[in-house]
C-alpha positions in Angstrom: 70.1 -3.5 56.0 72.8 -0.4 55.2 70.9 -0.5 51.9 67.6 -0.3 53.2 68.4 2.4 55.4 69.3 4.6 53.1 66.4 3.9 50.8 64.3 5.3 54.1 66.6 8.0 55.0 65.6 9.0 50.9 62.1 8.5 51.8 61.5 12.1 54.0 62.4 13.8 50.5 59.8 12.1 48.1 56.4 13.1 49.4 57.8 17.2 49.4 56.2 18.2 46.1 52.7 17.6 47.2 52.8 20.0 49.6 52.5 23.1 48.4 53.2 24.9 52.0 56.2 23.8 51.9 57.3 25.8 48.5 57.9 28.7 49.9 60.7 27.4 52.5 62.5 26.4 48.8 62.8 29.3 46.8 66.1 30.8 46.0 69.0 29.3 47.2 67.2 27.7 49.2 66.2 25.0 45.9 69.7 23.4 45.3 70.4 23.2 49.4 67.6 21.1 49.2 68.6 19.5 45.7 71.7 18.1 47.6 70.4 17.3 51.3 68.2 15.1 49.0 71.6 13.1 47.3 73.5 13.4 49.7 71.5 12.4 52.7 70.4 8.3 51.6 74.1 8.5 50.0 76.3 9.3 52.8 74.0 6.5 55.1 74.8 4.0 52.4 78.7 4.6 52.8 78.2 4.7 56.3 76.8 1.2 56.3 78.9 -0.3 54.2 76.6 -0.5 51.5 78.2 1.9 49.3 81.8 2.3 48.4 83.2 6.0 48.9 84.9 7.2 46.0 85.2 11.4 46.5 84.8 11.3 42.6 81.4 10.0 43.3 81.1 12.4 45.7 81.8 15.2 42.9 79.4 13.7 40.2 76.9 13.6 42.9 77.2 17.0 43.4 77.2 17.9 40.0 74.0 16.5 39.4 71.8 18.3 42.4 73.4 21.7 41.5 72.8 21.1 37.9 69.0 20.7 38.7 68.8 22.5 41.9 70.4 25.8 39.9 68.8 25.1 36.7 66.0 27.5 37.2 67.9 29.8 39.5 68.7 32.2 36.4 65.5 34.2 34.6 66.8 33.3 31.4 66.9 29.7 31.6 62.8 30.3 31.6 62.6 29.2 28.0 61.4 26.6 25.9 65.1 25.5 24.9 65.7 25.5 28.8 62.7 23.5 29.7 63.6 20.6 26.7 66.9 20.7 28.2 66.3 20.0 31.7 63.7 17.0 30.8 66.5 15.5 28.3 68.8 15.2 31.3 66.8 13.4 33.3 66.8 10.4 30.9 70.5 10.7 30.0 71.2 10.1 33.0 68.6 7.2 33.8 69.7 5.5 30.9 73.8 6.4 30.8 76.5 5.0 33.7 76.5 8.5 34.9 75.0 6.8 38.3 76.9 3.8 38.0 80.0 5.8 38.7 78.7 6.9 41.9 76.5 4.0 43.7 79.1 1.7 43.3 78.0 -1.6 45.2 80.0 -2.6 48.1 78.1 -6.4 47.4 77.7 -7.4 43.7 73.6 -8.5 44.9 73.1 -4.8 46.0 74.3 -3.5 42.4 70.7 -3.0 41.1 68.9 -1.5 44.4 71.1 1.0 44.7 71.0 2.2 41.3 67.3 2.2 42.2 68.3 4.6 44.6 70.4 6.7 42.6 66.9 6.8 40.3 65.1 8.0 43.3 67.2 10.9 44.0 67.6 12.2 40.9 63.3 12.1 40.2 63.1 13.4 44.1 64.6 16.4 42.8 63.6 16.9 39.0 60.1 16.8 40.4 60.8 19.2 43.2 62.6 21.6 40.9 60.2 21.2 38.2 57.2 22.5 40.8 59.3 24.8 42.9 61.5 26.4 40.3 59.9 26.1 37.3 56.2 26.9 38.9 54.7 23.9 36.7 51.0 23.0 37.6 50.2 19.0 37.7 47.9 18.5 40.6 51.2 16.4 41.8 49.5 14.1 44.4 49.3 11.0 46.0 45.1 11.0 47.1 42.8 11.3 43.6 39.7 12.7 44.6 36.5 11.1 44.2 36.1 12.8 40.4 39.4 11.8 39.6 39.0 8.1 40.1 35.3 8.2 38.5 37.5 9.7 35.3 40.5 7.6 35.8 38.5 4.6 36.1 36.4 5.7 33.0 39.4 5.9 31.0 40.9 2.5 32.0 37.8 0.7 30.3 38.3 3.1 27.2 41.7 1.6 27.0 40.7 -1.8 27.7 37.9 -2.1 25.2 40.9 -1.0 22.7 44.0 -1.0 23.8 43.7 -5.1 25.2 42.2 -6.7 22.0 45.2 -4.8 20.1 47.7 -6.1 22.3 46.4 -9.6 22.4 46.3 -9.5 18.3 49.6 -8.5 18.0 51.4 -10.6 20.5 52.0 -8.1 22.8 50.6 -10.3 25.4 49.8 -13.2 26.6 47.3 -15.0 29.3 49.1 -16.4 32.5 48.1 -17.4 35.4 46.4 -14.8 37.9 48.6 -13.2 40.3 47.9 -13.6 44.2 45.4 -10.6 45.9 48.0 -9.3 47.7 50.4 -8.9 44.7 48.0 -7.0 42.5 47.2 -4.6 45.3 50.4 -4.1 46.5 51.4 -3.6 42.5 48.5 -1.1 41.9 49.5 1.0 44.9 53.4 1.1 43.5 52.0 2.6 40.5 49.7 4.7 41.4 52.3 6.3 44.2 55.3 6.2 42.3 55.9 4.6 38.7 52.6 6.0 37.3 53.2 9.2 39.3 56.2 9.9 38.1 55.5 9.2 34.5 52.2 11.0 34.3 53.8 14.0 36.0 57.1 14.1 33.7 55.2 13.5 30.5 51.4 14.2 30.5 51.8 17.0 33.5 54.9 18.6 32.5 55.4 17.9 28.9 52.0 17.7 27.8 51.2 21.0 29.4 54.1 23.1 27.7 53.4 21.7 24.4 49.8 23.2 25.3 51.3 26.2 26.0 53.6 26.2 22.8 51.6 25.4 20.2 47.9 27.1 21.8 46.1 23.4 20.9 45.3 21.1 23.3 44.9 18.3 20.6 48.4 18.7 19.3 50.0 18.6 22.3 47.6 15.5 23.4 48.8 13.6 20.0 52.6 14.6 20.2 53.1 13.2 23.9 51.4 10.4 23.6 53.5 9.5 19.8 56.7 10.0 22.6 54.9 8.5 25.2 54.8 5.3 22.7 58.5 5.7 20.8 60.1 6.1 24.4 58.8 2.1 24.6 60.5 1.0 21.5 63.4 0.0 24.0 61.2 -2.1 26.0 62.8 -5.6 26.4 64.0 -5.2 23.1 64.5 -2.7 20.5 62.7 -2.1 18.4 59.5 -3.8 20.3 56.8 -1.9 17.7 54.5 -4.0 19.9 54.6 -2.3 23.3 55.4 1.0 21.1 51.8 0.9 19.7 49.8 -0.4 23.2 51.4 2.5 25.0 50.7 5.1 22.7 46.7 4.4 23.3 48.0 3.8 26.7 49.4 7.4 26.7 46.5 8.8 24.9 43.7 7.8 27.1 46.0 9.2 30.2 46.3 12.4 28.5 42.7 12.8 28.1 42.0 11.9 31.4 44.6 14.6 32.4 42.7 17.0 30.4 39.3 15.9 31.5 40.2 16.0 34.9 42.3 19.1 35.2 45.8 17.2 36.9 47.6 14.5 36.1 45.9 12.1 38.9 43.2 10.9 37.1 45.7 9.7 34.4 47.7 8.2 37.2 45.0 6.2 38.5 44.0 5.3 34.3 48.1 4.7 33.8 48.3 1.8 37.0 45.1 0.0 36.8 46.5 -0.5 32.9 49.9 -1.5 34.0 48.5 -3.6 37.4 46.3 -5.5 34.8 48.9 -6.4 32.6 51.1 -7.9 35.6 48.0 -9.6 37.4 46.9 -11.3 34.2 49.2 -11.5 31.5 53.0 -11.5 30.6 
């Protein structure tokens, strides 16, 4: 229960980013205040709880990480290529490193994983944020595709079926099981498409995609380099070096991309990225 309270105490802070009247109440200093009501705020209810032990070191690594990103863009010279590929390469250093380890630290050894989940969910709360707020990047960042998006989305699903499913079967990327139950595959499609797909699409098709665009003036290029990264960031899947999943979620990553581009935001590469993703755990393993 502590544990789940904090996850919905964390919850106020996600949908911020798609609201754009809300941007101007962050500028400023205003940015990294918010940056650490965000970690703070499910933290401090998980120590409260009894969820989460209270180190004050973990306090001060906590910290550390909202003003890192809530400050990040706070100077006019961080504006700069170097800047930008410096903020994204934090976000999976720590993902990936014990840097959050060292802060939710599990009161119960079952609640080790969730609240490393939470740990994820602050940190992306606030890379997104700063990202739209400071950085004044342009996704479409959004939880409701419109009816154009979907048509597009949709549209670019069955391009990556008719290729990207026959490939994976071939190369043992995947195999038939039994169908999921109804309500697993819906509630699976909608965790995609209002978080795990979201997230990814907006990180790497709506923010990296578009400054490679801006970067190198060709749309193509930048389309072909994010979704090679897109693919190469999956060569840790399971196990490393699974070439399999590497190669399904580069197609993967290029039919998002154009759907991004097709579509003018990232949501119609959302909806494209979890019906993918909801097919492969409805029908195969």
């Amino acid at each position: 229960m502590p544990a789940a309270a904090a996850f919905l105490v964390a919850f106020p802070f996600y949908p911020v980013p798609a609201f754009p009247k809300l941007f101007d109440r962050l500028t400023g200093w205003r940015l990294p205040a918010f940056a650490l009501a965000a970690a703070f705020a499910p933290y401090v209810t998980g120590c409260l709880g009894g969820a989460i032990q209270f180190r004050w070191d973990g306090m001060l690594r906590l910290a550390g990480m909202a003003l890192c990103l809530g400050l990040w863009y706070l100077p006019r010279r961080m504006r700069s290529p170097l800047a930008d590929l410096a903020f994204l390469a934090l976000i999976p250093v720590m993902l990936l490193s014990s840097y959050l380890g060292h802060i939710y630290i599990a009161a119960a050894p079952a609640l080790k994983k969730d609240l490393i989940e939470l740990g994820h969910v602050a940190l992306i709360e606030i890379a997104v944020t700063v990202l739209i707020v400071g950085r004044g990047v342009e996704t479409g960042f959004g939880f409701l595709p419109t009816r154009a998006e979907w048509s597009i989305g949709v549209r670019h699903y069955l391009y990556f079926a008719a290729v990207g499913l026959p490939l994976a079967l071939a190369v043992k990327a995947v195999h038939f099981a039994a169908p999921a139950p109804i309500w697993k595959i819906a509630a699976t499609f909608l965790g995609f498409l209002w978080v795990n797909a979201l997230l990814e699409e907006f990180l790497v098709r709506g923010v990296l995609q578009g400054w490679m665009e801006e970067w190198t003036r060709r749309a193509s290029a930048a389309l072909i380099v994010t979704s090679l990264l897109f693919g190469a960031a999956h060569l840790f899947f399971l196990s490393f070096p699974n070439w399999r999943w590497a190669l399904i979620t580069t197609i993967l990553g290029a039919c998002c991309g154009h759907a991004r581009n097709q579509a003018g935001g990232i949501r119609a590469g959302v909806v494209t990225h979890a019906l993918a993703v909801t097919t492969w755990r409805a029908f195969f393993v």
